[in-house]
C-alpha positions as CSV (number, residue, x, y, z in Angstrom):
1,X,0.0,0.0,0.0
2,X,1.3,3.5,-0.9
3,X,0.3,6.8,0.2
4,X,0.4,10.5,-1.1
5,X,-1.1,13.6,0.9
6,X,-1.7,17.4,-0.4
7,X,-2.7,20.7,0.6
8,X,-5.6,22.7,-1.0
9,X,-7.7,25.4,-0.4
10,X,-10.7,22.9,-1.0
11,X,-11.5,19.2,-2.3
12,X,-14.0,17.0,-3.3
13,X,-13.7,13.1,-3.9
14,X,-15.6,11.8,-7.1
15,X,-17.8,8.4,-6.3
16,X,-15.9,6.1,-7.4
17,X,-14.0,7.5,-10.5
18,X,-10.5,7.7,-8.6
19,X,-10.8,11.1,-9.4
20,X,-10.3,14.3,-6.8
21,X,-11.9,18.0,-7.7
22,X,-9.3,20.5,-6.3
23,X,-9.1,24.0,-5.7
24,X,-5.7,25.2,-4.9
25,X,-3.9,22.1,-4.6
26,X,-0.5,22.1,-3.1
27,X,0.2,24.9,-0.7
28,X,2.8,25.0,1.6
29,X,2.2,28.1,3.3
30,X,-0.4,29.9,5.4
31,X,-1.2,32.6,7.8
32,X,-2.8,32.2,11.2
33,X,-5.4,31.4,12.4
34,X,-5.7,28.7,9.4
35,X,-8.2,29.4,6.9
36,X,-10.1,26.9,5.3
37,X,-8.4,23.9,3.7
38,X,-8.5,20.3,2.6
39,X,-6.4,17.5,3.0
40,X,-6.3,15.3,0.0
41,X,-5.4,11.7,0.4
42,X,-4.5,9.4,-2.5
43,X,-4.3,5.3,-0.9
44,X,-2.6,3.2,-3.9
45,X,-4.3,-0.2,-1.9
46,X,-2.4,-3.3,-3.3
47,X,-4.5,-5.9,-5.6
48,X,-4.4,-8.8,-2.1
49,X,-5.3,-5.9,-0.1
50,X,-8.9,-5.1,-1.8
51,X,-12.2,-5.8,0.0
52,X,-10.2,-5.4,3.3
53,X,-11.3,-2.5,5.3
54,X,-8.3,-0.2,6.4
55,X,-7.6,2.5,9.1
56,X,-6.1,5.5,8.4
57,X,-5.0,7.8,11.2
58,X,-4.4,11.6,10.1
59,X,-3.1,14.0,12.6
60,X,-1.1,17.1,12.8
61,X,2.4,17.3,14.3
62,X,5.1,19.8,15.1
63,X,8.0,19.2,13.1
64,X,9.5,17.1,16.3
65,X,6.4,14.8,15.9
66,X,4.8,16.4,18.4
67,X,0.8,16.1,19.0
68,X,-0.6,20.0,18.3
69,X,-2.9,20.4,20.6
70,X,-5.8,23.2,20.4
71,X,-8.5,24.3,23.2
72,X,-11.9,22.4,22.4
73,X,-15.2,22.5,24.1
74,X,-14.2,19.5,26.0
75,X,-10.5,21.2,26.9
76,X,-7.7,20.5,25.5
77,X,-7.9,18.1,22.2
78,X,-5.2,16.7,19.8
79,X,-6.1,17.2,16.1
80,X,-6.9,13.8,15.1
81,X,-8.9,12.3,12.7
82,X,-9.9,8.9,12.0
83,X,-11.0,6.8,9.4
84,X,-12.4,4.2,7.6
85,X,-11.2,2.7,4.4
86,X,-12.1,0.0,2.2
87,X,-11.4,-0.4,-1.8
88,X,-13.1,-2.8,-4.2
89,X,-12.1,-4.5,-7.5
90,X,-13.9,-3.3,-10.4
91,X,-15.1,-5.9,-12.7
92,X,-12.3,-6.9,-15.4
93,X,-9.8,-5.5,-13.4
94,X,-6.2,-6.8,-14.6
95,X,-5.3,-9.1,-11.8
96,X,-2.6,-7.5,-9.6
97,X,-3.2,-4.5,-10.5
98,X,-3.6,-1.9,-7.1
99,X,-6.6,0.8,-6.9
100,X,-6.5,4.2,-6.2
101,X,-9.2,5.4,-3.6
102,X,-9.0,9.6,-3.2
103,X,-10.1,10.6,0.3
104,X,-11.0,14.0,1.2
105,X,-10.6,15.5,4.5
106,X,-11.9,19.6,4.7
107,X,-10.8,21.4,7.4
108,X,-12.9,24.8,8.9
109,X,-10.9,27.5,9.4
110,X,-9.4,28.6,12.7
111,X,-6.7,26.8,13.5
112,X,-4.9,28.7,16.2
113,X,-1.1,27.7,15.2
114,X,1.9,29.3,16.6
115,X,3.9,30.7,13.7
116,X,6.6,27.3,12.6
117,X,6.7,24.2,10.5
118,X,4.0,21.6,10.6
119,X,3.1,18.4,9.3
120,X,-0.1,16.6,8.3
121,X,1.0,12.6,8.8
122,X,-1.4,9.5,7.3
123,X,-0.8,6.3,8.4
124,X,-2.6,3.0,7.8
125,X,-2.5,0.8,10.4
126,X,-0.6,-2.8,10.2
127,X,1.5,-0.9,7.1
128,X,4.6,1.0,8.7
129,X,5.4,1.8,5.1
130,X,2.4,3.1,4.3
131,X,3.3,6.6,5.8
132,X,2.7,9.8,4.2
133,X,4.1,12.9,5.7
134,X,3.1,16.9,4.3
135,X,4.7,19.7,5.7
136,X,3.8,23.6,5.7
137,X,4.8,26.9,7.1
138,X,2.7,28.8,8.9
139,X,3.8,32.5,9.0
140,X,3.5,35.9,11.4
141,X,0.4,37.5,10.2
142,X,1.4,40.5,7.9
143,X,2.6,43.6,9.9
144,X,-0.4,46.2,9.6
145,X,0.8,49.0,8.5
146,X,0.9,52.3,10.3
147,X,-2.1,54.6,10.7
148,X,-2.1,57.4,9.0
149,X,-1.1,60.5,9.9
């Protein structure tokens, strides 16, 4: 199993076409607090591995792989989401051949990140290879500039 993550300012999964509608894909840099985004999963699920269901665990990390962790109605919360994940053959498929499934995962705005380098991380349980790590700046909010006189 294989996957790919990107940024994008939004996304949309098609049924079952293996296809993803993306607006903005592949940022790397943002202000704070966050605005709006999507994170856009790609799992390449080998042929064997079809009709199985799969976790995936997608989380954001400090750059030293530490939880962030944001003030939530219930206190303090990780950013953590979790998910469910099973591919099918489609009919006359070449045998061996693996299947793209797109996931979709859209964020609201608001993130309250300190300004740094994090990471988005994907991993599919029982798969240590199957590991995907994106990475993006967030930077100081631009200076306003002076009132004038």
């Amino acid at each position: 199993m294989k996957v790919n993550i990107f940024l994008a300012d939004a996304a949309q999964a098609e049924g079952n076409s293996g296809k993803i509608h993306a607006l903005g894909l592949g940022w790397r840099q943002c202000q704070t607090p966050t605005p709006p985004f999507a994170l856009v999963v790609f799992l390449d699920i080998d042929w064997d591995e079809t009709n199985k269901p799969h976790k995936l665990t997608c989380q954001l990390l400090t750059t030293d792989g530490e939880p962030v962790i944001v003030s939530g109605p219930q206190g303090p919360q990780r950013i953590l989401f979790e998910a469910a994940a099973e591919a099918g053959r489609a009919p006359g498929a070449i045998h061996g051949t693996s299947v793209r499934m797109p996931l979709t995962l859209n964020i609201p705005a608001g993130i309250p990140l300190e300004p740094g380098i994090y990471e988005w991380r994907v991993e599919v349980e029982g798969f240590a290879m199957a590991t995907a790590v994106e990475a993006f700046v967030v930077a100081n909010a631009a200076a306003a500039p002076p009132p004038p006189e």
